[in-house]
C-alpha positions as CSV (number, residue, x, y, z in Angstrom):
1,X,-129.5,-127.2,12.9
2,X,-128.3,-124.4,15.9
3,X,-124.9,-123.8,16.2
4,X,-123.9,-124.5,20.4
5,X,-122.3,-122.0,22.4
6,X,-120.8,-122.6,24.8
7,X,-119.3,-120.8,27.7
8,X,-116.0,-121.9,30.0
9,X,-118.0,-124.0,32.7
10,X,-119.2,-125.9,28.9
11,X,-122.8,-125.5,29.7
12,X,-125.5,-124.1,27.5
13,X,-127.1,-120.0,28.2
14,X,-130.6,-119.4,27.4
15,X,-131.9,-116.1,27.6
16,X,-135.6,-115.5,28.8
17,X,-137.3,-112.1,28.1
18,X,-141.3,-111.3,29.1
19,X,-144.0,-109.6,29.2
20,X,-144.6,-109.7,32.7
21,X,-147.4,-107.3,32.8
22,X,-149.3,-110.2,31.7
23,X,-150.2,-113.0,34.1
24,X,-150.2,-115.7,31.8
25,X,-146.8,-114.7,30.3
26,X,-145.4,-115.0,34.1
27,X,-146.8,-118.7,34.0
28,X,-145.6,-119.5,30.8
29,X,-141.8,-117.6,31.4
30,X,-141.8,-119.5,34.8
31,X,-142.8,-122.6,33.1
32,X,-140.0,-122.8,30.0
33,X,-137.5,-122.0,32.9
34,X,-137.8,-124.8,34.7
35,X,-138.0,-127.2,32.1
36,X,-134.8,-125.4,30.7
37,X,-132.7,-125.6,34.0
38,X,-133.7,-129.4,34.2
39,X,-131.9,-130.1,31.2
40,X,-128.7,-128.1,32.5
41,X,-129.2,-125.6,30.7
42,X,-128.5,-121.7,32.4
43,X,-131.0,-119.5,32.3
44,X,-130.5,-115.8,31.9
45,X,-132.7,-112.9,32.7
46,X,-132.5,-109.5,33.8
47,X,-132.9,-108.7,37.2
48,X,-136.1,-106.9,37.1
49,X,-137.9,-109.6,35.6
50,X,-136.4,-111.9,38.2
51,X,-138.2,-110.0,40.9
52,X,-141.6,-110.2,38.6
53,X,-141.6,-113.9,38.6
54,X,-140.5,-113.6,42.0
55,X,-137.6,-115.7,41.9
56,X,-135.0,-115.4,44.2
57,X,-131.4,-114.2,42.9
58,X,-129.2,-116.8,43.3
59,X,-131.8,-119.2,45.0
60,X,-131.8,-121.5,41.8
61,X,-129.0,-123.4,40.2
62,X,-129.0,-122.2,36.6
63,X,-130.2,-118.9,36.9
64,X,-127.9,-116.4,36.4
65,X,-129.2,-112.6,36.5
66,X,-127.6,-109.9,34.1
67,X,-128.2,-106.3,33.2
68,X,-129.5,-105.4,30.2
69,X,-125.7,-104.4,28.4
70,X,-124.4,-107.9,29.1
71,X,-127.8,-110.1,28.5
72,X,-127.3,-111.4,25.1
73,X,-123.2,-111.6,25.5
74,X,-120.8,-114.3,26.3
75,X,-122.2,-117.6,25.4
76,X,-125.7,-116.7,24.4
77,X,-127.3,-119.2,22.9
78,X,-130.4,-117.4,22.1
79,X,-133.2,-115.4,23.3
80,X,-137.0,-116.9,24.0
81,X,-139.4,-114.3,24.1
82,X,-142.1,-114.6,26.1
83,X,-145.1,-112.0,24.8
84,X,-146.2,-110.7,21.3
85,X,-144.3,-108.5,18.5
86,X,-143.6,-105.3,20.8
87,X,-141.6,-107.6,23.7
88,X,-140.1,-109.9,20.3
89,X,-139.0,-105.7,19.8
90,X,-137.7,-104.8,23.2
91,X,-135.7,-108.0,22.7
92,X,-134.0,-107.1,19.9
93,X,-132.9,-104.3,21.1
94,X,-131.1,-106.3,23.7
95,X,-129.7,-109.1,21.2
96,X,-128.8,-106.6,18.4
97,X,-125.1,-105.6,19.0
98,X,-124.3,-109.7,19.7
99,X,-126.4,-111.0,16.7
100,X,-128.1,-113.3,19.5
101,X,-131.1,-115.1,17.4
102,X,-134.4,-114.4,19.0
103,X,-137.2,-117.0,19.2
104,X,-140.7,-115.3,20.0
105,X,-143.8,-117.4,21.8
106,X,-146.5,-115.2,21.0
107,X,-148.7,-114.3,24.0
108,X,-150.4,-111.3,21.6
109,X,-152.4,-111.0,18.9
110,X,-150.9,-111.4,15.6
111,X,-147.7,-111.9,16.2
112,X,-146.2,-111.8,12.8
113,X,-142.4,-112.2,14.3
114,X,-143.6,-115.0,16.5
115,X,-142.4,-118.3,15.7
116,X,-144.3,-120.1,18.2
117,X,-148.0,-119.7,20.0
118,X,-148.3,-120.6,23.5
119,X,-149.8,-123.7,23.2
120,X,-146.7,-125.1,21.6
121,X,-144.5,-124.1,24.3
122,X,-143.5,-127.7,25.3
123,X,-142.7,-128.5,21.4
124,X,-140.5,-125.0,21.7
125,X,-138.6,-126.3,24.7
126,X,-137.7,-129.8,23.5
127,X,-136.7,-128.0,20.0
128,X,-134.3,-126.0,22.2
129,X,-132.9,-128.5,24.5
130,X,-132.3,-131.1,20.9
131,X,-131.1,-128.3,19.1
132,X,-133.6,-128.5,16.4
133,X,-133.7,-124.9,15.0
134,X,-132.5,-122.7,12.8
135,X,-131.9,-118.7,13.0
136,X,-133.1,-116.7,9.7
137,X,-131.4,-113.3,8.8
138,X,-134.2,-110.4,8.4
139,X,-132.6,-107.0,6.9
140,X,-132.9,-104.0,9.4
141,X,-132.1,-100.7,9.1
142,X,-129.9,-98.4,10.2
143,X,-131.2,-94.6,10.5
144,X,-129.7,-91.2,11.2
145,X,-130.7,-87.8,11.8
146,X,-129.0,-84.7,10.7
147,X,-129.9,-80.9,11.5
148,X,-127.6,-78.3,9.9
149,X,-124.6,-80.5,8.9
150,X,-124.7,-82.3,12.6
151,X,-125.5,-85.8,13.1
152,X,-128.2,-85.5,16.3
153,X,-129.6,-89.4,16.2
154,X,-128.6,-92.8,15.0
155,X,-130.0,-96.3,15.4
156,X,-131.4,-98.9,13.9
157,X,-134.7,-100.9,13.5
158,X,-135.9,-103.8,12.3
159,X,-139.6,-103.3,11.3
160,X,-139.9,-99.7,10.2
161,X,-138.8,-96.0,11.2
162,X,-141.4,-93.5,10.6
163,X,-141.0,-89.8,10.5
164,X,-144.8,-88.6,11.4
165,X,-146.1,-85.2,12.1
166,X,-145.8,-84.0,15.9
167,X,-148.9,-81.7,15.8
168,X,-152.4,-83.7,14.7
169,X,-153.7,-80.1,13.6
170,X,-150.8,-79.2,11.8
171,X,-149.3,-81.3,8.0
172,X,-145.7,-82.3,8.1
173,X,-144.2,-80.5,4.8
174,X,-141.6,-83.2,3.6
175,X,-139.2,-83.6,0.7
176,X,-138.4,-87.3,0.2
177,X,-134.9,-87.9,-2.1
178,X,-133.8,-91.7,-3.2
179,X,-130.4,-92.0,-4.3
180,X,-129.4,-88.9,-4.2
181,X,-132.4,-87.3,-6.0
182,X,-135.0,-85.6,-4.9
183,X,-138.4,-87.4,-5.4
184,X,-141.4,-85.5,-4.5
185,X,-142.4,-83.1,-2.0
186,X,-145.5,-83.7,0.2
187,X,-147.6,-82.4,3.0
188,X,-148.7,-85.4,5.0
189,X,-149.1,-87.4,8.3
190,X,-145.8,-88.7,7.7
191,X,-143.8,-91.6,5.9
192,X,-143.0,-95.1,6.8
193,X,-139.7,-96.2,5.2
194,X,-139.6,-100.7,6.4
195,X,-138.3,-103.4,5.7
196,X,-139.7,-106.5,4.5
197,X,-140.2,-107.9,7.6
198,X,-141.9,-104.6,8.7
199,X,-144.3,-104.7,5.8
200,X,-146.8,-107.0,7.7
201,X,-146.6,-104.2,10.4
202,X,-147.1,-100.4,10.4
203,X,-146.5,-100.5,6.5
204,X,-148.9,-102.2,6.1
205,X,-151.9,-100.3,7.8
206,X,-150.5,-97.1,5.9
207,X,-151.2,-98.9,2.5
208,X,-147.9,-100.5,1.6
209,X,-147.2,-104.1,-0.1
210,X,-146.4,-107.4,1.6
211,X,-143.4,-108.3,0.7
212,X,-141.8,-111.8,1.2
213,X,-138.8,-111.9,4.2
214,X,-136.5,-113.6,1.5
215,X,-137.0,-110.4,-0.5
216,X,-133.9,-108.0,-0.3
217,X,-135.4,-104.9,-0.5
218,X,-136.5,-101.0,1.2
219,X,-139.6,-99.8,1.5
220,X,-141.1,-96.3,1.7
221,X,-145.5,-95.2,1.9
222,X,-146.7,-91.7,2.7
223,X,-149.1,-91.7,5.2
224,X,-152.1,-89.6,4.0
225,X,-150.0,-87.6,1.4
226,X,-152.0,-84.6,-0.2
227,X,-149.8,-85.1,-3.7
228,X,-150.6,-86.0,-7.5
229,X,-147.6,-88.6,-6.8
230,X,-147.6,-90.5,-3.7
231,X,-147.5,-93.9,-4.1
232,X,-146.3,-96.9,-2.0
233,X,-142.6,-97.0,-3.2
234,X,-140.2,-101.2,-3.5
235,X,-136.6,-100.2,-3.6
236,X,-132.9,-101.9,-4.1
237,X,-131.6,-102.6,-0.7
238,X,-128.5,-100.2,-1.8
239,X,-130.4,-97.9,-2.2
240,X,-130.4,-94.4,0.2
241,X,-134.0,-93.5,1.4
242,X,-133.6,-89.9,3.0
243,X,-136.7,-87.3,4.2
244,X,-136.3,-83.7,4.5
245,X,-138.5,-81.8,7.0
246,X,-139.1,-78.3,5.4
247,X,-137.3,-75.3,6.7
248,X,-139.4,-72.7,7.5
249,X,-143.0,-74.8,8.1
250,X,-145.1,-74.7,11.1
251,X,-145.0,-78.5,11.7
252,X,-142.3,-80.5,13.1
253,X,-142.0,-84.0,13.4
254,X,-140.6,-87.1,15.7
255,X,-139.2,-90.3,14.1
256,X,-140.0,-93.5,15.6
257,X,-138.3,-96.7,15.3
258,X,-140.1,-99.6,15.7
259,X,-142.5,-97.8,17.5
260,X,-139.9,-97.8,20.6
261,X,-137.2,-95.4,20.1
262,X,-138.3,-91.7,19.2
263,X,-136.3,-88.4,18.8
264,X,-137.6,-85.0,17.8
265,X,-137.0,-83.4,14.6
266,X,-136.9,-79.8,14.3
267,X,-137.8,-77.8,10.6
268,X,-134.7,-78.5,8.5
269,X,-134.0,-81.8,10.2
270,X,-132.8,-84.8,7.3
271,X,-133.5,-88.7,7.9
272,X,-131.6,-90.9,6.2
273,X,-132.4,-94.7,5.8
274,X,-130.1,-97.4,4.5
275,X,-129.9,-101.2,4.6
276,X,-128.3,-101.9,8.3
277,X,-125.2,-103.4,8.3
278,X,-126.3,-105.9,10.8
279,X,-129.0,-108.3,10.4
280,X,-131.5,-109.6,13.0
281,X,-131.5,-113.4,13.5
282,X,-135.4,-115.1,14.1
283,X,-135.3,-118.4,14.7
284,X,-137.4,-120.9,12.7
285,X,-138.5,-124.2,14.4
286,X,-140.3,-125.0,11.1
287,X,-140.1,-124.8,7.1
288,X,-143.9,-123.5,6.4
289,X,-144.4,-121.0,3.5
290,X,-145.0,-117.2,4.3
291,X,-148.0,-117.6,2.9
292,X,-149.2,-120.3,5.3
293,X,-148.0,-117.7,7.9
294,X,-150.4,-115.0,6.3
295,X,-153.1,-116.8,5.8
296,X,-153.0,-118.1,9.7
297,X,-151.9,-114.6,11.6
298,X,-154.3,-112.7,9.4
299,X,-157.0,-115.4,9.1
300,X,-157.6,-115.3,5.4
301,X,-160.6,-117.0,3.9
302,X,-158.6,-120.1,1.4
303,X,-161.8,-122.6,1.6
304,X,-162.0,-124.0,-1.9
305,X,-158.6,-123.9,-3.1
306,X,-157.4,-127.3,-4.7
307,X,-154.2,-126.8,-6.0
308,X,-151.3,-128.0,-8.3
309,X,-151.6,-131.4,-6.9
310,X,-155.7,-131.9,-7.8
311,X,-154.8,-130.7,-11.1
312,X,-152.0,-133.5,-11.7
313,X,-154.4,-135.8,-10.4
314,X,-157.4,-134.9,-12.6
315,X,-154.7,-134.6,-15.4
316,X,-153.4,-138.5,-14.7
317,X,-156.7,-139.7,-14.6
């Protein structure tokens, strides 16, 4: 079950985030609100938005318009996500600081951080209103980038940072270290260091493994490494991941974080990755394996399977 929060005037916040380059995400955001406000519940969004679905500030009982520093704060119950995994991303952003669970509706294609499709949108809203869900902790992680002793960059991300070449003609010349070692050094396209939760996503189309969200655990996979040793890499989550861009090569590099956030990183810069201190919180409406959810975003072929149940039975008989 959700915990309530409750602001002073004792009514319930719902935050609404969309993708409202997308008609039917408009429809579907301007749908959940109004079945949210008629069970007194407030509804929050930010004020662009609110001029995208073209509702009128402060036209509607229970709409209350905020700015993006103050969207997830003071009473939040949690945020609904209208749109696929890069606006379940932009929202996380937003809900990070406050630990605000996000609840995606998946308007995109796989949607791997999606909890619900859009057909189940009236299920979502009366698991809501009856307070029928649960919010799941996901490790992040929290990055920084240092150039000659300086700290130049720091955030955090939930799926993956990725330090990647910023020339396509020219290799990035890394050295990777774990723990305080050095590793390998490689000239590649770049290296992915994710999560678990990230491993379904940019990990995974550079070669890396699935691995289970309930699995504590860093990740690191060169991307198109020209090395006798470069090999998808499962780490502790104590451990320190950290990349070294080569002083004195031709190529530089940008880090990306989630795909969203991006700096520059000069020869000599140093990434270092750790398990973030603060977690992200999905929210689950249902109990279903991960496997169920592979096999359904990625459409895997499981006709023929029987199972430990038609083995009992055969075995009984």
């Amino acid at each position: 079950m959700s915990e309530t929060t409750l602001t002073d005037d004792g009514r319930r916040r719902v935050l609404i985030l969309t993708h409202t380059g997308r008609d039917e995400a408009r429809e579907v955001a301007l749908a959940c609100f109004k079945a949210l406000i008629a069970h007194s519940i407030t509804v929050r969004m930010l004020a662009d938005e609110v001029a995208e679905l073209d509702l009128v500030a402060g036209g509607h009982e229970g709409l209350e318009v905020v700015d993006g520093s103050e969207a997830a704060g003071r009473g939040c119950e949690l945020a609904l996500v209208i749109g696929g995994d890069g606006t379940i991303l932009r929202a996380v952003e937003v809900t990070h600081a406050s630990g605000t669970p996000v609840l995606g509706v998946n308007l995109g294609h796989v949607g791997f951080l999606a909890e619900a499709e859009v057909e189940d949108v009236e299920s979502t809203i009366d698991a809501i209103v009856a307070r029928r869900y649960t919010a799941e902790e996901r490790v992040t992680l929290d990055v920084r980038v240092f150039h000659g002793g300086d700290e130049l960059f720091r955030t955090f991300a939930l799926n993956e940072a990725s330090v990647e070449k910023a020339a396509r003609e020219r290799m990035l010349e890394v050295v990777v270290e774990i723990d305080g070692r050095p590793l390998s050094r490689w000239g590649c396209d770049g290296v992915v260091c994710a999560t678990p939760t990230g491993s379904t996503a940019y990990n995974f189309s550079a070669g890396g493994p699935i691995v289970w969200p309930g699995v504590e655990a860093l990740l690191m996979v060169p991307i198109s490494a020209h090395a006798l040793f470069a090999r998808p890499m499962v780490v502790a989550p104590t451990s320190v991941l950290a990349i070294e861009v080569m002083a004195g090569t031709a190529g530089t590099g940008v880090l990306w974080c989630d795909g969203r956030r991006a700096v520059d990183l000069p020869a000599g810069a140093r990434i270092e990755v750790t398990r973030g201190d603060t977690p992200v919180r999905l929210v689950r409406l249902h109990e279903a394996p991960f496997t169920d959810r592979l096999v359904a975003k990625f459409g895997l072929p499981v006709e023929g399977w029987r199972g430990a149940s038609e083995r009992r039975r055969k075995g009984s008989a």
